[in-house]
DRENVO-451004 format. One line per 5 residues: number of its first residue (from 0); their letters; for each residue x, y, z of N, C-alpha, C, O. Coordinates in pm, whole numbers, plus 50000, padded with zeros to 5 digits. Example, Ala and Ser with C-alpha at 12.3 -4.5 7.8 and 13.67 -1.06 7.14 Angstrom:
# residues 2
0> as> 51319 49431 50780 51230 49550 50780 51320 49670 50780 51424 49668 50846  51285 49775 50708 51367 49894 50714 51290 50003 50787 51341 50114 50804 $
END
This chain:
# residues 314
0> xxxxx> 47586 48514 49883 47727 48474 49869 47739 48366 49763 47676 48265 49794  47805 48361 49640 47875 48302 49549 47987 48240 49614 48092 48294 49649  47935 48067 49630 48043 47987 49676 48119 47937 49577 48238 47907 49586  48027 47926 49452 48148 47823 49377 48229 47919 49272 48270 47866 49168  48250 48042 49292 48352 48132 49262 48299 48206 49125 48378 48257 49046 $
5> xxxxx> 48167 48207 49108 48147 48283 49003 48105 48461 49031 48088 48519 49138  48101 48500 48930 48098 48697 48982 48012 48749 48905 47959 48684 48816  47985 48883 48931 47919 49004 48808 47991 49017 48677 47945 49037 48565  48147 48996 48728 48196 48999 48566 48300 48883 48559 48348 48815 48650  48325 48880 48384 48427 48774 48370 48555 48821 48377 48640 48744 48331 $
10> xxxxx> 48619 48997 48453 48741 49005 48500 48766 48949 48613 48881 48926 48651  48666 48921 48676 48687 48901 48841 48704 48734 48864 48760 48682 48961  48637 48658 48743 48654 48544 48700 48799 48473 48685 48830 48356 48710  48865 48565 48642 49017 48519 48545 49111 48510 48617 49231 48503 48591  49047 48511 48728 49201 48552 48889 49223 48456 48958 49245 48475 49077 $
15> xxxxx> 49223 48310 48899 49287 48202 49013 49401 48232 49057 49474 48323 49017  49424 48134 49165 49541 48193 49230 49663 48067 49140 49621 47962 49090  49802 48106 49137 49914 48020 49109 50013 48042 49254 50007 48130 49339  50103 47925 49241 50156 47927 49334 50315 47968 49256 50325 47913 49146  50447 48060 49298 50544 48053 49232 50633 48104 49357 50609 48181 49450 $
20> xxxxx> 50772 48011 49310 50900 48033 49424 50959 48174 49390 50969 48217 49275  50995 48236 49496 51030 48401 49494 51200 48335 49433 51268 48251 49491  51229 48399 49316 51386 48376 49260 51457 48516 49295 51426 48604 49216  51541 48552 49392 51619 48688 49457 51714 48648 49363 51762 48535 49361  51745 48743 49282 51825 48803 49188 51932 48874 49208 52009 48906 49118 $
25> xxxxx> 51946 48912 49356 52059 48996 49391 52141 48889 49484 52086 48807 49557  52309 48908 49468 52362 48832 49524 52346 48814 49690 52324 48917 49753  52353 48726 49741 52336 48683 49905 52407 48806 49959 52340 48899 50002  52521 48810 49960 52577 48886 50028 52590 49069 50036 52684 49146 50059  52477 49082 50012 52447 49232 49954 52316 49216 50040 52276 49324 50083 $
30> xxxxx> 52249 49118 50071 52099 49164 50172 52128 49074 50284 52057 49114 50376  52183 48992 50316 52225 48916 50434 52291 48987 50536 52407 49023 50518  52222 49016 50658 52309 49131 50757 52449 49046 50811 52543 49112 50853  52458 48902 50807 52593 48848 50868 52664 48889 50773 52771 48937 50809  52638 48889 50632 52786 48906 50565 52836 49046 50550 52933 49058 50475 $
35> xxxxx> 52769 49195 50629 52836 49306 50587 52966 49244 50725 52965 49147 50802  53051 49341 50704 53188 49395 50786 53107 49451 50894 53002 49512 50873  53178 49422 51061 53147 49482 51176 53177 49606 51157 53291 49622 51115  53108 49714 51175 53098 49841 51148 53039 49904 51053 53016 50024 51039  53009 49774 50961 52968 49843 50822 52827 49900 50847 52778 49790 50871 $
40> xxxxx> 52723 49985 50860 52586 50005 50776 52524 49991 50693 52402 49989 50712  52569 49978 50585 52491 49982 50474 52443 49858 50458 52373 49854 50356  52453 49718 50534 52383 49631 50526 52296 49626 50639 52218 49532 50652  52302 49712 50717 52240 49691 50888 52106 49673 50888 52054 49628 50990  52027 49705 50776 51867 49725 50816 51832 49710 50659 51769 49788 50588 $
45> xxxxx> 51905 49556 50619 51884 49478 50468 51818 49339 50493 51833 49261 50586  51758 49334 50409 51704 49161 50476 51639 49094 50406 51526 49143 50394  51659 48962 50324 51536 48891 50208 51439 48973 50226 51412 49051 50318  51384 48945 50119 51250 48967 50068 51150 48979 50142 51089 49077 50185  51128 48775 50164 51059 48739 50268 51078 48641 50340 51165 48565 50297 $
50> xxxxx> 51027 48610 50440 50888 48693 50491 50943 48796 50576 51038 48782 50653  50874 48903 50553 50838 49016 50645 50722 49112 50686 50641 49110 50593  50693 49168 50755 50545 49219 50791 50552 49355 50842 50643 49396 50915  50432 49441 50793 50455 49541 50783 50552 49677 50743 50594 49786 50781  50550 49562 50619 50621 49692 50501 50507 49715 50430 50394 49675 50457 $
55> xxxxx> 50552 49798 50312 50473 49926 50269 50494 49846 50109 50582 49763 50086  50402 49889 50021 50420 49834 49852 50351 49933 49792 50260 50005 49832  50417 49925 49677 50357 50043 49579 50213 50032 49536 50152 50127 49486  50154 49899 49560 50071 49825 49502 50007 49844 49342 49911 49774 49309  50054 49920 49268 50076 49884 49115 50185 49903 49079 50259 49974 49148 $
60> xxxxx> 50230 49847 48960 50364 49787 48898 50423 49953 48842 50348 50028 48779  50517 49976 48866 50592 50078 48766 50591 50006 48605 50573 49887 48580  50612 50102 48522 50619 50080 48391 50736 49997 48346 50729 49955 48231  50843 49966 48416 50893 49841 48396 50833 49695 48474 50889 49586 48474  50744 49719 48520 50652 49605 48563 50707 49566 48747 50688 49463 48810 $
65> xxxxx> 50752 49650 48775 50783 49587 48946 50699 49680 49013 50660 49795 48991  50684 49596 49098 50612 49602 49265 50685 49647 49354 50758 49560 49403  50698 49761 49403 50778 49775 49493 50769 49817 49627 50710 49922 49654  50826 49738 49725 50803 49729 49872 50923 49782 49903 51030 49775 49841  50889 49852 50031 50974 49940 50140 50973 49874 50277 50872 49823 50326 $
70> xxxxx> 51117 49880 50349 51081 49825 50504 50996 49713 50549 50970 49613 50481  50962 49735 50651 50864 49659 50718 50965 49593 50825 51064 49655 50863  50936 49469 50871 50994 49380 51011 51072 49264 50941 51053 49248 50820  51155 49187 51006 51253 49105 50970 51283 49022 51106 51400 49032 51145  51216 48960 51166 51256 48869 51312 51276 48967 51395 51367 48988 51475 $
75> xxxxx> 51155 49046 51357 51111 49165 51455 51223 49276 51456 51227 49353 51552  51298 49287 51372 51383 49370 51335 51349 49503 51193 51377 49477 51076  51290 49633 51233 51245 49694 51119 51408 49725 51023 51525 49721 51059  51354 49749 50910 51403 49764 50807 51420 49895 50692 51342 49989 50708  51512 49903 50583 51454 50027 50547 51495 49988 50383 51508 50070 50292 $
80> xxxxx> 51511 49823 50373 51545 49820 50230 51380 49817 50104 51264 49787 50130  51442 49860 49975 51361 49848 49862 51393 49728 49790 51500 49669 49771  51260 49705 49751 51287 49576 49643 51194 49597 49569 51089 49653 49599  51226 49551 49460 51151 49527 49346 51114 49392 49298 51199 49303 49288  50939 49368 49255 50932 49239 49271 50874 49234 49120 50784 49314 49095 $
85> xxxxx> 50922 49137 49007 50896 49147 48881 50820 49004 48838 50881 48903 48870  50703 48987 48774 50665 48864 48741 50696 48859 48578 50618 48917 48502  50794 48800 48535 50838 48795 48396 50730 48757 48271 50625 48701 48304  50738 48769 48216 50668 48793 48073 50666 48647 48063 50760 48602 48129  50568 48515 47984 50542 48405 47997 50677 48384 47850 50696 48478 47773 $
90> xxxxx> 50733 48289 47840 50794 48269 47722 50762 48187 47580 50802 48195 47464  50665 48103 47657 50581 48013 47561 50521 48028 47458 50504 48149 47443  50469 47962 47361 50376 48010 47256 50245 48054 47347 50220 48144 47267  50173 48063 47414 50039 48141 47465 50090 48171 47647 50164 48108 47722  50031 48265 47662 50046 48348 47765 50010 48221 47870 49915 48148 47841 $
95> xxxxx> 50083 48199 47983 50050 48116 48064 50104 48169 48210 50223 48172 48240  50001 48209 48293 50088 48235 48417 50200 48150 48513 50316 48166 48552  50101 48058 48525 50190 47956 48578 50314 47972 48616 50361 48008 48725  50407 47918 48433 50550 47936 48358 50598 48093 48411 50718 48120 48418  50494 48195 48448 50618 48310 48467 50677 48298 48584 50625 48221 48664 $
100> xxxxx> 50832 48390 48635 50859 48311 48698 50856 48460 48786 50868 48564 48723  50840 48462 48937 50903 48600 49021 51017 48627 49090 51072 48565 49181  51048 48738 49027 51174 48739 49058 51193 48847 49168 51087 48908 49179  51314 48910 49278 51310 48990 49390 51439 49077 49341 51528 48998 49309  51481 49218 49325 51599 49282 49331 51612 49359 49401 51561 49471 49393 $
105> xxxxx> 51679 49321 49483 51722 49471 49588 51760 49588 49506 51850 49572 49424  51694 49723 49518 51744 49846 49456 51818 49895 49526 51786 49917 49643  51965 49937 49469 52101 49988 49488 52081 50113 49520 52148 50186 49448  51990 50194 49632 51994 50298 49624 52047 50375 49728 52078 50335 49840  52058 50544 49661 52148 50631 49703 52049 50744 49754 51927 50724 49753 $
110> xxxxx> 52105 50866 49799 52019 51014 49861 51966 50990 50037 51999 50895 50108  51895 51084 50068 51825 51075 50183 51707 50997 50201 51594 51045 50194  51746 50812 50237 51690 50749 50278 51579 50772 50405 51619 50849 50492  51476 50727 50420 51390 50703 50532 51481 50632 50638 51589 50585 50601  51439 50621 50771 51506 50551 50845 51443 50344 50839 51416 50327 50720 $
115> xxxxx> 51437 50310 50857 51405 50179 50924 51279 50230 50978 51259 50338 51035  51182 50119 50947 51025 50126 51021 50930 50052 50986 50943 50016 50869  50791 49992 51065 50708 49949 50950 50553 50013 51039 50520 50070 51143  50509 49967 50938 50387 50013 50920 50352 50186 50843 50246 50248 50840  50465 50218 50798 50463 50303 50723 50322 50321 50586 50248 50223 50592 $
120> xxxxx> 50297 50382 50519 50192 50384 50390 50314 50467 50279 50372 50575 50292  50323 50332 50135 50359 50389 50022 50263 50390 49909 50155 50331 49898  50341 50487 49806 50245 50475 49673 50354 50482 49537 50465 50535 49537  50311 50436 49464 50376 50488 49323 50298 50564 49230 50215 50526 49148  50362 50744 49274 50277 50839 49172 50408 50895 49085 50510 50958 49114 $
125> xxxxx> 50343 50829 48946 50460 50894 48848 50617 50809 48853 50614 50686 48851  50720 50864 48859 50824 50808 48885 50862 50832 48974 50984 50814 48982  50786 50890 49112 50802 50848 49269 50734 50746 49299 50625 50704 49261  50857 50689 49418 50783 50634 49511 50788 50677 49650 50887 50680 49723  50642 50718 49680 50626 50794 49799 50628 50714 49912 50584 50599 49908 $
130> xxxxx> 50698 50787 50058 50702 50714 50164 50681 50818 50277 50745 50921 50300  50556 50756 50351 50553 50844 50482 50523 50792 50582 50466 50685 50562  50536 50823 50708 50485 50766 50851 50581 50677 50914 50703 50687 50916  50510 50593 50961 50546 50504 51018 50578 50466 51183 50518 50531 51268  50662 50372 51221 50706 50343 51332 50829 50292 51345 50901 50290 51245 $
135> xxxxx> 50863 50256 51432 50983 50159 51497 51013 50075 51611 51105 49995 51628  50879 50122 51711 50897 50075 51825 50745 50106 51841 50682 50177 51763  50684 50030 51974 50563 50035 51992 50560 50188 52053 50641 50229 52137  50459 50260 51998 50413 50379 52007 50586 50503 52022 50613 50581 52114  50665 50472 51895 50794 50504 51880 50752 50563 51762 50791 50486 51675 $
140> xxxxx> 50693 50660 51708 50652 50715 51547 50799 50794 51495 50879 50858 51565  50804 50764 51334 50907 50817 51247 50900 50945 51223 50790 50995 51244  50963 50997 51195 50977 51143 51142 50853 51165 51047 50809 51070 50982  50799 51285 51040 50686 51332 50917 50759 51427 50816 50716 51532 50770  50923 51345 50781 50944 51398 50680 50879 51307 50545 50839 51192 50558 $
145> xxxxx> 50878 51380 50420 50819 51301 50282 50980 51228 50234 51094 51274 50241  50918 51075 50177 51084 51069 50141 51035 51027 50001 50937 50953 49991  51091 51065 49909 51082 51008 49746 51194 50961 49690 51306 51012 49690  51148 50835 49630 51232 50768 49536 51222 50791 49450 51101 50777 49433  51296 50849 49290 51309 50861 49168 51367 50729 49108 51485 50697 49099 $
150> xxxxx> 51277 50674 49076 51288 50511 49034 51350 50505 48910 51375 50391 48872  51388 50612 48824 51473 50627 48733 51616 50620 48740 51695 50590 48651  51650 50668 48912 51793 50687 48886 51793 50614 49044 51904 50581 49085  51694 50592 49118 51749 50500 49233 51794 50574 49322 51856 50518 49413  51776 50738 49325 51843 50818 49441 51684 50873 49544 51573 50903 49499 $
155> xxxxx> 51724 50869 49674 51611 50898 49752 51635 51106 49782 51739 51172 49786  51488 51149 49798 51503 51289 49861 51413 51282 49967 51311 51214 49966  51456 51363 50072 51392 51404 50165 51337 51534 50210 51394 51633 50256  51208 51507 50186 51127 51680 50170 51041 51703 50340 50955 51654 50414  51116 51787 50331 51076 51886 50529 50966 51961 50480 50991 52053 50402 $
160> xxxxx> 50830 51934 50518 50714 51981 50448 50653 52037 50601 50661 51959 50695  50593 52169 50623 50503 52214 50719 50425 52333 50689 50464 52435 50632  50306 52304 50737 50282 52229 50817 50253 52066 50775 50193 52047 50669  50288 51969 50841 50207 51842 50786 50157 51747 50908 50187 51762 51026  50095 51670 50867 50010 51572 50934 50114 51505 51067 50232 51473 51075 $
165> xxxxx> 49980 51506 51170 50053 51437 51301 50119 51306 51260 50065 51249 51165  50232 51244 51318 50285 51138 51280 50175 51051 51350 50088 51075 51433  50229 50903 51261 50130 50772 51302 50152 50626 51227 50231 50606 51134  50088 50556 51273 50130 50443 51155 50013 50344 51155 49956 50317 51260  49986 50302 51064 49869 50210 51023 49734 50295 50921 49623 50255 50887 $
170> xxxxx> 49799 50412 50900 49742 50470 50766 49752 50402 50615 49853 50342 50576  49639 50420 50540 49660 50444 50435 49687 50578 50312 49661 50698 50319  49767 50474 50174 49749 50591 50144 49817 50551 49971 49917 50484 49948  49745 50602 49893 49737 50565 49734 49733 50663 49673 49703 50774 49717  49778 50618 49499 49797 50762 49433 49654 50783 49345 49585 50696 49291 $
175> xxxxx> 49635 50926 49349 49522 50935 49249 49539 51092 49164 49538 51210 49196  49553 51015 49040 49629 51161 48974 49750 51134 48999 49800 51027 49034  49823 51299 48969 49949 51336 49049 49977 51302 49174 50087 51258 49209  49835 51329 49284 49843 51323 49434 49871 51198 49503 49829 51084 49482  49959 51251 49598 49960 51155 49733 49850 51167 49793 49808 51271 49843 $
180> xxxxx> 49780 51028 49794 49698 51035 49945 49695 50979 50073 49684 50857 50087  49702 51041 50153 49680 50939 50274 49579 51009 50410 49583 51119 50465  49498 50900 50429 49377 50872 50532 49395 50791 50691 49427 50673 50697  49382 50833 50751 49348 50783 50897 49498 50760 50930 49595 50814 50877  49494 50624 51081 49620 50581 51111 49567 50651 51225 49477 50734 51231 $
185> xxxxx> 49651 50595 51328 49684 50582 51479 49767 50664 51519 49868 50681 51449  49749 50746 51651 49862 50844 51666 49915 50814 51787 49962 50918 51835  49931 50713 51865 49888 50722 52033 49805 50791 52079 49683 50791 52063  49874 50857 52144 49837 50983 52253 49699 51061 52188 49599 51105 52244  49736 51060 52053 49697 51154 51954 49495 51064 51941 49383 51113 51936 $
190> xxxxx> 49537 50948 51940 49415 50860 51886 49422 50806 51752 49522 50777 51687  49272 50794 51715 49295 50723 51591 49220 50898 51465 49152 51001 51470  49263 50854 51420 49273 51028 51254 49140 50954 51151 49126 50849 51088  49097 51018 51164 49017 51061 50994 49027 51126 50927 48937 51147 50846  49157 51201 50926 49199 51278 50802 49249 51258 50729 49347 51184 50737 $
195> xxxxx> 49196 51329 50585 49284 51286 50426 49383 51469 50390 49363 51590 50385  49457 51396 50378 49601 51491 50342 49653 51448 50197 49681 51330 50179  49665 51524 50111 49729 51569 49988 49844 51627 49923 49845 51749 49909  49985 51527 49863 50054 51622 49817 50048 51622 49631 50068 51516 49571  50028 51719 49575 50047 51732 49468 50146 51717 49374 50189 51826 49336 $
200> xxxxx> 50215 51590 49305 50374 51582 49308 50364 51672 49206 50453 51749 49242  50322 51718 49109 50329 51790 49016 50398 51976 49077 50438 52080 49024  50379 51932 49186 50459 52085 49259 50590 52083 49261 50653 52189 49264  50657 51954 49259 50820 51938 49246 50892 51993 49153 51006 52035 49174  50812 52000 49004 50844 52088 48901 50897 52248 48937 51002 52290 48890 $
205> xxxxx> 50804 52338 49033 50810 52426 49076 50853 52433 49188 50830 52527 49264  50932 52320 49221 50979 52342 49352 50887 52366 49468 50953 52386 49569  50746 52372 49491 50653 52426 49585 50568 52310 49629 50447 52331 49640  50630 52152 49664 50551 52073 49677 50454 52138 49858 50502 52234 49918  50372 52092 49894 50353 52127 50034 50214 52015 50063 50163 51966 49963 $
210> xxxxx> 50156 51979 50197 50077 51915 50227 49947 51991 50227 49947 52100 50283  49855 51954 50182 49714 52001 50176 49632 51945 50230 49558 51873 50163  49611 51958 50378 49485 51909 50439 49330 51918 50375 49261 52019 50388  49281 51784 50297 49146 51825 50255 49034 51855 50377 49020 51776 50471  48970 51955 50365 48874 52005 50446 48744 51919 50434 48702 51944 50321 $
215> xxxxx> 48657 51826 50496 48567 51786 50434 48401 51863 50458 48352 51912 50560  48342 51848 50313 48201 51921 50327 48142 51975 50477 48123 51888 50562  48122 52070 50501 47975 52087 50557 47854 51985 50561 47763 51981 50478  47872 51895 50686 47719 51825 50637 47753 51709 50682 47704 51650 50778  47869 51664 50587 47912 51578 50529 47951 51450 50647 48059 51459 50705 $
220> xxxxx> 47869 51348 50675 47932 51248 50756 48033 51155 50767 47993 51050 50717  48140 51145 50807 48269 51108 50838 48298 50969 50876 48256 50936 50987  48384 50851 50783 48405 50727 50872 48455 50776 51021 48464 50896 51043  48497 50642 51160 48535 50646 51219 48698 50688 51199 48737 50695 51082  48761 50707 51270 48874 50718 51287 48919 50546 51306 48860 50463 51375 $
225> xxxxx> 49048 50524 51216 49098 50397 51207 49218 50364 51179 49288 50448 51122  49281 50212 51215 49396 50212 51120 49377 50041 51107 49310 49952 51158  49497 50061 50991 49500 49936 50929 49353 49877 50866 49288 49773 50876  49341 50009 50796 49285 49994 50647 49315 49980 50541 49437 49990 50529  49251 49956 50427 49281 49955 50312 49179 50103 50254 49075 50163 50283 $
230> xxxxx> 49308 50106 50142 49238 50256 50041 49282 50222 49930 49399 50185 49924  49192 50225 49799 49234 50302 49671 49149 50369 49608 49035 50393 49650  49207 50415 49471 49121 50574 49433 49066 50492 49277 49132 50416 49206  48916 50541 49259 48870 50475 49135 48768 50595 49080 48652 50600 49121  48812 50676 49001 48761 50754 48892 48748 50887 49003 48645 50925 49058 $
235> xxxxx> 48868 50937 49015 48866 51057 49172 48795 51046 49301 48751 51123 49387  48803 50928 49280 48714 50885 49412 48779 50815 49573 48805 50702 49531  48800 50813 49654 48882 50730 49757 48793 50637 49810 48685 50686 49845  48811 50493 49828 48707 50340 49871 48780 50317 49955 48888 50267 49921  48756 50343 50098 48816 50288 50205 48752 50229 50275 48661 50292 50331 $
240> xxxxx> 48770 50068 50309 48735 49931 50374 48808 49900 50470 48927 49872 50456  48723 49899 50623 48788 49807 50724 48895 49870 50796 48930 49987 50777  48952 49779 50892 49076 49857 50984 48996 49830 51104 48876 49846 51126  49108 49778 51185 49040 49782 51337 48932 49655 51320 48935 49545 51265  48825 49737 51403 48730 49589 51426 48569 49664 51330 48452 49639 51355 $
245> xxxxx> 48619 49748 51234 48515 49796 51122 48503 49708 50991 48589 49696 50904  48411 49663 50994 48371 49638 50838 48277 49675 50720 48238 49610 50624  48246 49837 50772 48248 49940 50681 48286 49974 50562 48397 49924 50540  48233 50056 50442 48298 50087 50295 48271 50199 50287 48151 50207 50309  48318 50308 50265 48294 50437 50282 48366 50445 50133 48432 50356 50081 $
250> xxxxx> 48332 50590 50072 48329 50662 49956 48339 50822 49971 48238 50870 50023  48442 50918 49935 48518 50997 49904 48559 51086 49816 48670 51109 49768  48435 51141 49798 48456 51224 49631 48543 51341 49650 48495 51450 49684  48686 51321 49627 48758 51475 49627 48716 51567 49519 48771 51675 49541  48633 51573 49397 48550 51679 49341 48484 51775 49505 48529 51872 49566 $
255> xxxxx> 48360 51686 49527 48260 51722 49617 48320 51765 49799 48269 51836 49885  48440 51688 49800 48469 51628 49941 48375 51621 49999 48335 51705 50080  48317 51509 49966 48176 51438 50042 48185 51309 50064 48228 51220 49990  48132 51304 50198 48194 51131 50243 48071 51071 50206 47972 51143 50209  48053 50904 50158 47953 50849 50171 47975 50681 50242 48077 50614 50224 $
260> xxxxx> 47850 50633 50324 47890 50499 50368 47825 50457 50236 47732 50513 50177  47912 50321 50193 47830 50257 50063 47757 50143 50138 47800 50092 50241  47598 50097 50051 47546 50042 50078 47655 49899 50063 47758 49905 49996  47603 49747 50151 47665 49665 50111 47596 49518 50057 47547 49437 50136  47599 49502 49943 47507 49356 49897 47601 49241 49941 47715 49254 49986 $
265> xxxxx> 47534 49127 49920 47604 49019 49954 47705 49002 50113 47718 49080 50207  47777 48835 50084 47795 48849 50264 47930 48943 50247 48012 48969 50159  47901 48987 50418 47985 49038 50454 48175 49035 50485 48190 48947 50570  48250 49067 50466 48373 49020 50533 48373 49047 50665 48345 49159 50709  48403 48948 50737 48462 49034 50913 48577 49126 50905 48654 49154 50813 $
270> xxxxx> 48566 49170 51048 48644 49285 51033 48785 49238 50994 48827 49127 51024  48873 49354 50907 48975 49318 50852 49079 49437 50871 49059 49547 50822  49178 49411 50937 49281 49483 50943 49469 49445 50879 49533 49342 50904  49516 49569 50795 49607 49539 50770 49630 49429 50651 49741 49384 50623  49536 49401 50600 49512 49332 50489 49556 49392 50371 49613 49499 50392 $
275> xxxxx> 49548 49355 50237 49597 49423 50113 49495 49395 50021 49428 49292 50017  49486 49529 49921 49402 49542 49889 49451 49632 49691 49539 49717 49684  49407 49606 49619 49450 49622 49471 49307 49641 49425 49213 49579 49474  49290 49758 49299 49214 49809 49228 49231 49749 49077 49307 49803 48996  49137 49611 49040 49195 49566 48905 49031 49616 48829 48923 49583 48879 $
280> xxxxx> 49046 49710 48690 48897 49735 48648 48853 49820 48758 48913 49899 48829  48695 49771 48750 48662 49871 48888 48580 49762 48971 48460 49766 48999  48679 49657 49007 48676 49576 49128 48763 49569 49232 48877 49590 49189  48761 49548 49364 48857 49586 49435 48871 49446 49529 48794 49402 49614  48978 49405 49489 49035 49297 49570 49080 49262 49717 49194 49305 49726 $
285> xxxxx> 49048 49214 49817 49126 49248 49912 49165 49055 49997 49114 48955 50048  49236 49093 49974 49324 48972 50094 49430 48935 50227 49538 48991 50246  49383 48851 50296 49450 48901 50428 49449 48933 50548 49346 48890 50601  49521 48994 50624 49459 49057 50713 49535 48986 50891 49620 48898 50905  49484 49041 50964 49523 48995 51137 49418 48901 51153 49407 48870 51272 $
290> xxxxx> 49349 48853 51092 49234 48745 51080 49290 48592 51064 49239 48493 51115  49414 48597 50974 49469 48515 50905 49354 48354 50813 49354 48233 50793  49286 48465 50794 49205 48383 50702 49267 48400 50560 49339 48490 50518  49202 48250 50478 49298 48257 50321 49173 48310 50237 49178 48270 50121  49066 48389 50265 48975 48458 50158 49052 48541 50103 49163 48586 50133 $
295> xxxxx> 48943 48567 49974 49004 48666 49914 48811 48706 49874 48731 48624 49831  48790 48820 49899 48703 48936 49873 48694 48999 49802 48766 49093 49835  48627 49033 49666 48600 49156 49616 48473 49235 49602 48359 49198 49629  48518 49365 49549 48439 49457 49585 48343 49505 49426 48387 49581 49341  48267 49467 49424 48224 49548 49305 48148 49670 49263 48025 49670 49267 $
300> xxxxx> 48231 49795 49216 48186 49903 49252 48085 49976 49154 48148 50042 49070  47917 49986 49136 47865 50028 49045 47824 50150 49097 47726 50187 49033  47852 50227 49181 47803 50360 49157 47724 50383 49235 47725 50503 49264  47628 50309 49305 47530 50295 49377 47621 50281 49519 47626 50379 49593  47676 50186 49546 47748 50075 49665 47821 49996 49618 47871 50019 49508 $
305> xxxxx> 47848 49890 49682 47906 49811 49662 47882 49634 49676 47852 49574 49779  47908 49570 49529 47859 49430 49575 47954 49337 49644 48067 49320 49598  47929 49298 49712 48046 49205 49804 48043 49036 49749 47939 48971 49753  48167 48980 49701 48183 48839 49662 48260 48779 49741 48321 48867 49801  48295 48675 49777 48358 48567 49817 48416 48479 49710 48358 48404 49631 $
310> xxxx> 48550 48506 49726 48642 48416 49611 48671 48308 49665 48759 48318 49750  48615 48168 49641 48663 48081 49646 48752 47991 49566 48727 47918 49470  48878 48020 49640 49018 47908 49495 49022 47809 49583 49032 47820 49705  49013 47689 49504 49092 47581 49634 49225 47484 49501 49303 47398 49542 $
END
């Protein structure tokens, strides 16, 4: 373990942390549930930014540079608004993070919304943003309809796809390629899933989107069943870490569909659930968690396994 914060590379180096005040850009009275009209809806299940827990994020930036989060809880109240979270361009003569500032916009949007829920899994593939699963109530699961946002025009669709995956919530699920992916998650009754499911958005063109249960190898040995993991995809590959009381790294070749446990160097993280987790290079960040520890972890992925660091910022 590397205490005094040095790494394998000098990307993993360049990531102190800054501290910056969230600036909400949209007027008060457009996400504040006291100020809609008694009767109104369209503010009913709106709510700052933050804090809230267990919503869903695109976890990379659309090409206008926002982050965008779905739902989640609000003083234990689920939710079903979008926001977009933008860290502005530095203005100075040299790039300085610090000076940028973050800003929050509620997106004005229209079509067949998702309901209110959290623990849902999103992604941003293309100019969707995908939304599936979820909850609302303890062991209360959402519809297994697909809902997409067209982040171009801000209107939602809702795609009735079957057969598809048992409902659940505390899955993951990231884009790789065209595809939606999403892995594991909790079903009640059902248990906990080790399955990876596939939609191809590139089928919307043809109108023929549908869910594709990947079959995995013959042979092939399988994580546990889990939730409140982390997943992302690095060179067609799926790296899924943790969930529950696992602190496991498993590897996912959709070429092969062959599972592998990766070896692990360096110390370990405890188990981590519900934490967040970002693919910068081919290191994998993760912070967080039901632990409520302030580490931050990365993963360094050479092909072999994986080396494990300890980021220390103070």
């Amino acid at each position: 373990m590397e205490e005094d914060g040095s790494s394998p590379s000098a990307q993993a180096d360049a990531s102190p942390w800054s501290a910056h005040e969230l600036e909400i850009t949209t007027p008060a009275h457009k996400y504040l549930a006291s100020s809609g009209e008694e009767g109104d809806d369209k503010f009913k299940n709106v709510a700052p930014p933050l804090p809230r827990y267990g919503h869903s994020s695109s976890a990379v930036a659309s090409p206008a540079g926002d982050v965008l989060i779905f739902g989640g809880r609000v003083d234990d109240q689920v939710k079903n608004d979008t926001w977009a979270i933008r860290l502005s361009e530095d203005s100075g003569p040299s790039d300085n993070v610090i000076r940028r500032k973050v800003t929050a916009n509620l997106m004005d949007t229209t079509g067949d919304a998702p309901s209110a829920r959290s623990e849902q899994a999103s992604a941003l593939v293309d100019k969707w943003l995908v939304v599936w699963g979820g909850c609302f109530g303890f062991l209360q699961f959402a519809d297994d309809c697909v809902y997409l946002l067209d982040i171009t025009t801000n209107i939602w669709t809702k795609l009735v796809l079957q057969p598809a995956p048992p409902v659940r919530n505390g899955h993951a699920a990231c884009a790789c390629g065209n595809k939606f992916v999403m892995f594991g998650g909790y079903g009640g009754r059902s248990g906990y899933f080790n399955d990876i499911w596939t939609i191809d958005l590139d089928s919307l063109a043809q109108r023929t989107p549908k869910w594709e249960q990947i079959k995995v190898a013959r042979g092939s040995e399988s994580p546990s069943g889990r939730a409140g993991h982390s997943m992302v995809a690095h060179k067609n590959k799926l790296h899924v870490f943790g969930g529950d009381q696992y602190t496991d790294t498993w590897c996912f070749d959709l070429s092969t569909r062959v599972w592998k446990k990766l070896s692990q160097s360096g110390s370990i993280p405890p188990p981590l659930s519900f934490h967040a987790a970002a693919l910068v290079g081919d290191a994998i960040y993760i912070f967080g968690g039901t632990m409520l520890e302030d580490d931050t972890w990365y993963f360094q992925i050479d092909g072999m396994g994986v080396s494990i660091q300890r980021k220390y910022v103070h």
